[in-house]
C-alpha positions as CSV (number, residue, x, y, z in Angstrom):
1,X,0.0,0.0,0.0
2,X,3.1,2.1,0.9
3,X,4.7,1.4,-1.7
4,X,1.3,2.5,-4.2
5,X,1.2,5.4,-2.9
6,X,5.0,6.0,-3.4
7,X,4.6,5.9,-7.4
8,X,1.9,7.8,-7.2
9,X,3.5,10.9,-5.6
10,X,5.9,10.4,-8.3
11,X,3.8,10.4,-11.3
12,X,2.1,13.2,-9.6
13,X,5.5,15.2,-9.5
14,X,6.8,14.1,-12.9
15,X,3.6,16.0,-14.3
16,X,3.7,18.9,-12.5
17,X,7.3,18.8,-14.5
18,X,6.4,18.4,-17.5
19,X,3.6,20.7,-17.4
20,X,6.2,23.5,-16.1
21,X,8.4,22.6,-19.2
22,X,5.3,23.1,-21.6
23,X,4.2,26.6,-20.0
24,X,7.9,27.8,-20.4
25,X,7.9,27.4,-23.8
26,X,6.9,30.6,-25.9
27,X,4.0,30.5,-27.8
28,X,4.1,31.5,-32.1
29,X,3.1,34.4,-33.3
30,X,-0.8,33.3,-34.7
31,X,-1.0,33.9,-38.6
32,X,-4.8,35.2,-39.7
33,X,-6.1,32.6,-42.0
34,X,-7.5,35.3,-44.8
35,X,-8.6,35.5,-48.2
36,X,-5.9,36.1,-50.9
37,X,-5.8,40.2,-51.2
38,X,-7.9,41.0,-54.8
39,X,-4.5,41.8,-56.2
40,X,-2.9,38.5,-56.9
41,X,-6.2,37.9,-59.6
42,X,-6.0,41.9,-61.0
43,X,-3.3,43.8,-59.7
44,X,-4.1,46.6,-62.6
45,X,-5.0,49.7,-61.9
46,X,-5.8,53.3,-63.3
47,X,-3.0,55.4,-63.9
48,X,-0.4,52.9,-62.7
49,X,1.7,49.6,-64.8
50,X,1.7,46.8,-61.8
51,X,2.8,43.4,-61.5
52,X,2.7,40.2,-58.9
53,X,6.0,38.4,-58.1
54,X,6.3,35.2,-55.8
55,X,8.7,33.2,-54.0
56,X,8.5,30.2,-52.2
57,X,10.2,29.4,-48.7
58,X,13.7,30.5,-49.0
59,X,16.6,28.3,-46.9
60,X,18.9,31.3,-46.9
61,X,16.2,34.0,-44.8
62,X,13.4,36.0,-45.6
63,X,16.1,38.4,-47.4
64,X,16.6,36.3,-50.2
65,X,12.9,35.2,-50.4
66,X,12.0,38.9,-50.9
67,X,14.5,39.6,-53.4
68,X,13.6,37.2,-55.7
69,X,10.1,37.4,-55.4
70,X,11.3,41.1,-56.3
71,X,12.5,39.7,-59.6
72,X,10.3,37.4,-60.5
73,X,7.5,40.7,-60.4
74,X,9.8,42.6,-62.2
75,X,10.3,40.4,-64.9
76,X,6.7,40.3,-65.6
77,X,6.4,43.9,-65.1
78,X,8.7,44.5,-68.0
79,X,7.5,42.6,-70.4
80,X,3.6,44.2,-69.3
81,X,5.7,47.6,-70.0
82,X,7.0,46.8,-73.0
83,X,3.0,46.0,-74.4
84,X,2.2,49.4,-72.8
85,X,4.4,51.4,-73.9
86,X,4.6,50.3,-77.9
87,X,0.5,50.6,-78.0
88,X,1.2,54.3,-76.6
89,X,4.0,55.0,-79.3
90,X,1.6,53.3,-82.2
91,X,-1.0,55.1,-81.0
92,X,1.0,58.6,-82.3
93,X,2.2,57.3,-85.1
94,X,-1.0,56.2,-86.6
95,X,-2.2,59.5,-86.1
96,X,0.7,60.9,-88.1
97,X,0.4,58.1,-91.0
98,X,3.9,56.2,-89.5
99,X,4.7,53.2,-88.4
100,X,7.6,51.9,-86.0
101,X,11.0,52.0,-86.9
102,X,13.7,49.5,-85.6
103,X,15.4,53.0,-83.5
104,X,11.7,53.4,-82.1
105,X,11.3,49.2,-81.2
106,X,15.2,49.8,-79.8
107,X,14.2,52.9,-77.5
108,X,10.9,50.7,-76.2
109,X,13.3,47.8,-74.8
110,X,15.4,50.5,-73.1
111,X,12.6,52.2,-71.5
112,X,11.2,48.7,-70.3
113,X,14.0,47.9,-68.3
114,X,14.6,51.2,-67.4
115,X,11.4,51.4,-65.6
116,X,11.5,47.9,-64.7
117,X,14.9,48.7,-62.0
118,X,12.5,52.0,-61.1
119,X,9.3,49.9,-60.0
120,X,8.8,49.2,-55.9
121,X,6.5,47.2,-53.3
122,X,3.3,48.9,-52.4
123,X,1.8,45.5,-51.5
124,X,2.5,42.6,-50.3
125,X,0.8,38.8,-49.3
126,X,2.2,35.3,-47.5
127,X,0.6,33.0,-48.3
128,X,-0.4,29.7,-45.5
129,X,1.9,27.7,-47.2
130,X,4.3,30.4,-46.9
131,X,5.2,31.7,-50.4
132,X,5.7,35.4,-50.6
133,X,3.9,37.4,-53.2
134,X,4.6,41.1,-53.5
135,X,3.0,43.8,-56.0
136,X,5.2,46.4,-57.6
137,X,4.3,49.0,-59.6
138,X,5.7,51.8,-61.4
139,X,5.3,55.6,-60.0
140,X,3.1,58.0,-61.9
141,X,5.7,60.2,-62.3
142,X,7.3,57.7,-64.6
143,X,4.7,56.7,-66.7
144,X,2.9,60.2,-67.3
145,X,4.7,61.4,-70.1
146,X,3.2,58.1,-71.9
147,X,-0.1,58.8,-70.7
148,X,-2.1,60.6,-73.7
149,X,-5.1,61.5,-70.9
150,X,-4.7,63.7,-68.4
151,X,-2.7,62.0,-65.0
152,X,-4.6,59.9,-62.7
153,X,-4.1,59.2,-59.4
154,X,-3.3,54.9,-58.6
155,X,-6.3,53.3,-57.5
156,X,-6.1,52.8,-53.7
157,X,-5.4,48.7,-52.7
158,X,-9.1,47.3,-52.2
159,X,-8.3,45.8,-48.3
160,X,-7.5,47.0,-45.2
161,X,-5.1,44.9,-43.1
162,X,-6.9,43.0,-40.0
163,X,-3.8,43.2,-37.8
164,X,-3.2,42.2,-34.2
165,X,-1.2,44.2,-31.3
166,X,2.4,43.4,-31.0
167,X,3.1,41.3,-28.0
168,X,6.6,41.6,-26.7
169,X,6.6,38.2,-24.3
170,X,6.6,35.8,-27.4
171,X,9.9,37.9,-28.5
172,X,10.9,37.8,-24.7
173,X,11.1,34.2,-24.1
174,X,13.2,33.2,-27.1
175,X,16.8,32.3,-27.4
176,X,17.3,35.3,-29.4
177,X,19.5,37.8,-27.3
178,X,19.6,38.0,-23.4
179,X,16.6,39.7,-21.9
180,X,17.5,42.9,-21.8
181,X,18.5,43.6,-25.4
182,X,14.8,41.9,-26.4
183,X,12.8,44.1,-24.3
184,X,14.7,47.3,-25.8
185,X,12.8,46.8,-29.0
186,X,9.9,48.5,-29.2
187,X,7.7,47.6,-32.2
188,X,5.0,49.9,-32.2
189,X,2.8,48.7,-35.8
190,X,0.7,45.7,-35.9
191,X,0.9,42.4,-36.6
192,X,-0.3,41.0,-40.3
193,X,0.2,37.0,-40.7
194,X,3.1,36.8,-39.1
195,X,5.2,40.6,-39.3
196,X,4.8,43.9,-39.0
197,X,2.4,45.5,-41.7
198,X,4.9,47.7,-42.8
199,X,6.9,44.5,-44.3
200,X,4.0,44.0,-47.3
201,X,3.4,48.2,-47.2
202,X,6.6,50.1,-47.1
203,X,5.2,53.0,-48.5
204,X,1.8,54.6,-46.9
205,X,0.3,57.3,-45.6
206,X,2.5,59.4,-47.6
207,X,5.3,58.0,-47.1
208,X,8.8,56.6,-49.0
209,X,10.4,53.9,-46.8
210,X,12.3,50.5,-47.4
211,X,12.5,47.3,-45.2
212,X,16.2,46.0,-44.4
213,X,16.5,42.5,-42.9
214,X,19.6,40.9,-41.3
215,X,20.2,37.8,-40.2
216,X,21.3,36.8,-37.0
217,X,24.9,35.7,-37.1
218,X,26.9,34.1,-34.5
219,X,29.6,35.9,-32.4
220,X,27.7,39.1,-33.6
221,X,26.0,41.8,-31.8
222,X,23.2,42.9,-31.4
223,X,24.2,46.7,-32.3
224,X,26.1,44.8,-35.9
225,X,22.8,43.2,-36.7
226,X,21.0,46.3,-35.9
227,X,23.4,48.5,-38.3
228,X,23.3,46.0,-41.1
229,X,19.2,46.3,-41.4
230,X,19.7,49.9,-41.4
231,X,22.3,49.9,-44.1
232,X,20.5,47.5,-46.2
233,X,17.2,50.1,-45.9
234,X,19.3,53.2,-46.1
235,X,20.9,51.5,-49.4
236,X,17.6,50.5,-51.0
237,X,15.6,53.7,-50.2
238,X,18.6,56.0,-51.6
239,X,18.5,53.9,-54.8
240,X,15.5,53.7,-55.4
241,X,15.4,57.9,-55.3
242,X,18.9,57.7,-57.0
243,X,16.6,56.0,-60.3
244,X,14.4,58.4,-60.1
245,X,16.8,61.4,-61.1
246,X,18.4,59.2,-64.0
247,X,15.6,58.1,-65.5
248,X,14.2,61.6,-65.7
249,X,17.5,62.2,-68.2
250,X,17.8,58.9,-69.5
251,X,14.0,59.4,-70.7
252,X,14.9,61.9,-72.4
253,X,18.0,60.9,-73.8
254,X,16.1,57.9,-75.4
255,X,13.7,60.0,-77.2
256,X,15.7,63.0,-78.3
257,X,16.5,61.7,-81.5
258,X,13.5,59.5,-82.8
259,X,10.4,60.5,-84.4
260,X,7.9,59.2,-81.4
261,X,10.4,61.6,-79.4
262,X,9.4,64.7,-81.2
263,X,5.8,63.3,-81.3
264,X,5.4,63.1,-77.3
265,X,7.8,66.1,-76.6
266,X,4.7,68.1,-75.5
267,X,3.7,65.8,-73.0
268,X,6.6,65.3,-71.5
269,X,6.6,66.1,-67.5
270,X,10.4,66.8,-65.8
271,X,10.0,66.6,-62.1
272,X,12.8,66.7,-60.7
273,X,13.6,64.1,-57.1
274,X,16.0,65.2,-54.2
275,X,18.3,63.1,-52.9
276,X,17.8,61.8,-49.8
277,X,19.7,63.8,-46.9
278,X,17.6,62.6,-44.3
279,X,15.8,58.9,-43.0
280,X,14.3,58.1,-39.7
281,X,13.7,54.7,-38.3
282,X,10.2,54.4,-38.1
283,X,9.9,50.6,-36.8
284,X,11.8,47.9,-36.0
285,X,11.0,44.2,-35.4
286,X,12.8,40.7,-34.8
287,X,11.1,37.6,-35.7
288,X,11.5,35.3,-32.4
289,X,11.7,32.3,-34.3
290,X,14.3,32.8,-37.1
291,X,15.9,35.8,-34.8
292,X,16.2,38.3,-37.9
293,X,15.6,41.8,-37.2
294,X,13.8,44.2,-39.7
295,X,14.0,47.6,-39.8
296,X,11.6,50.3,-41.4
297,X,13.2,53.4,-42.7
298,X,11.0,56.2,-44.4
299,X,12.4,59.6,-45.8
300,X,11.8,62.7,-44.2
């Protein structure tokens, strides 16, 4: 009877163990289970030239998922532009009684990729098997000395984000840093399936920003990590201004000397884009499971 009673102390004490082990383990961030955003069907819009790129699961980070989803939207995004942009130019040359020439086809392939390396994220979507889509699109400045109508502005995306309040414990309890570096960073946006809604939406309310991701590397600092993401947003919002101003000249470089140049001349729109002098760090937020950090930069 003693000896009943024994084993059942112990099996008592073994779950009260186990039970401690389960509770100390942090919980994952939930991911919404949501409709696919309207976009990935029809991401065209009034006034704008857009495109859907997509990525699956990515061994080497989230970094290299994004930039090749990047590429894969650009590369359709081109060839979109290259449609556009010759049914613009045919468009004034029927009018006139002409017809392409090869300089004319030549200065449509340079303007496609040269708008292609302009076009950015305004959207973005993971899927629940975890493929990344993003939607890029070119500004209106760029396109609007194509545009024979007067300049519209890009329809607005057709859904609002359903996010959820940051919570700092699930970052807290992981094996990223000690305690005291986690609890130093504040995210202040919400949460959308998984990250910060500034991740699929770098640019809104106004304004410009870029996302920069590091990884987590061993022996490394915190501060090191946190520099890098900064760099790698710093780098990607200055060139992304930096296009801006040579496509302007290159623009008009390409038409100077062609036939469709002197047609369009009158429509054509300089606006000129200053460099950036000045960024702020707007956000900043480490995934708890993966331990990269993300940074949002936005110009001043």
């Amino acid at each position: 009877m003693i000896r009943g009673k024994y084993f059942y102390v112990i099996a008592l004490t073994v779950l009260f163990f186990l039970a401690g082990c389960v509770s100390s383990v942090p919980e994952e961030p939930i991911v919404q289970k949501s409709q696919q955003p309207e976009w990935m069907l029809n991401p065209q819009a009034d006034g704008v030239l857009r495109a859907v790129g997509s990525s699956p699961v990515n061994f080497q980070g989230v970094y290299m998922q994004h930039s090749e989803a990047m590429a894969n939207a650009r590369d359709k995004l081109s060839h979109i532009m290259h449609v556009y942009i010759t049914s613009i130019f045919e468009s004034h040359l029927e009018e006139n009684g002409a017809k392409l020439s090869r300089l004319s086809t030549k200065n449509i392939t340079e303007m496609s990729n040269l708008f292609m390396k302009e076009s950015y994220q305004v959207d973005g979507y993971i899927g629940d098997d975890r493929r990344l889509y993003l939607l890029v699109e070119i500004s209106e400045e760029t396109i609007a000395p194509l545009i024979k109508i007067e300049e519209r502005k890009a329809s607005a995306l057709p859904y609002v984000m359903k996010t959820t309040p940051y919570d700092s414990a699930v970052l807290e309890q992981s094996r990223c840093y000690d305690r005291q570096t986690l609890k130093s960073l504040k995210t202040v946006s919400g949460i959308y399936r998984g990250k910060p809604v500034w991740f699929y939406r770098p640019n809104q309310e106004g304004m410009v920003g870029s996302v920069g991701i590091a990884e987590k590397e061993e022996n490394i600092p915190f501060q090191t990590q946190k520099r890098i993401a900064i760099s790698l947003a710093k780098s990607s919002l200055a060139k992304r201004i930096r296009l801006h101003i040579d496509s302007s000249h290159q623009l008009t470089k390409i038409l100077k000397h062609d036939d469709v140049g002197v047609l369009i001349e009158k429509q054509m729109h300089t606006k000129s884009a200053s460099k950036i002098t000045q960024t702020v760090l707007k956000d900043i937020w480490m995934d708890p499971k993966s331990c990269e950090l993300y940074v949002w930069m936005v110009k001043k």
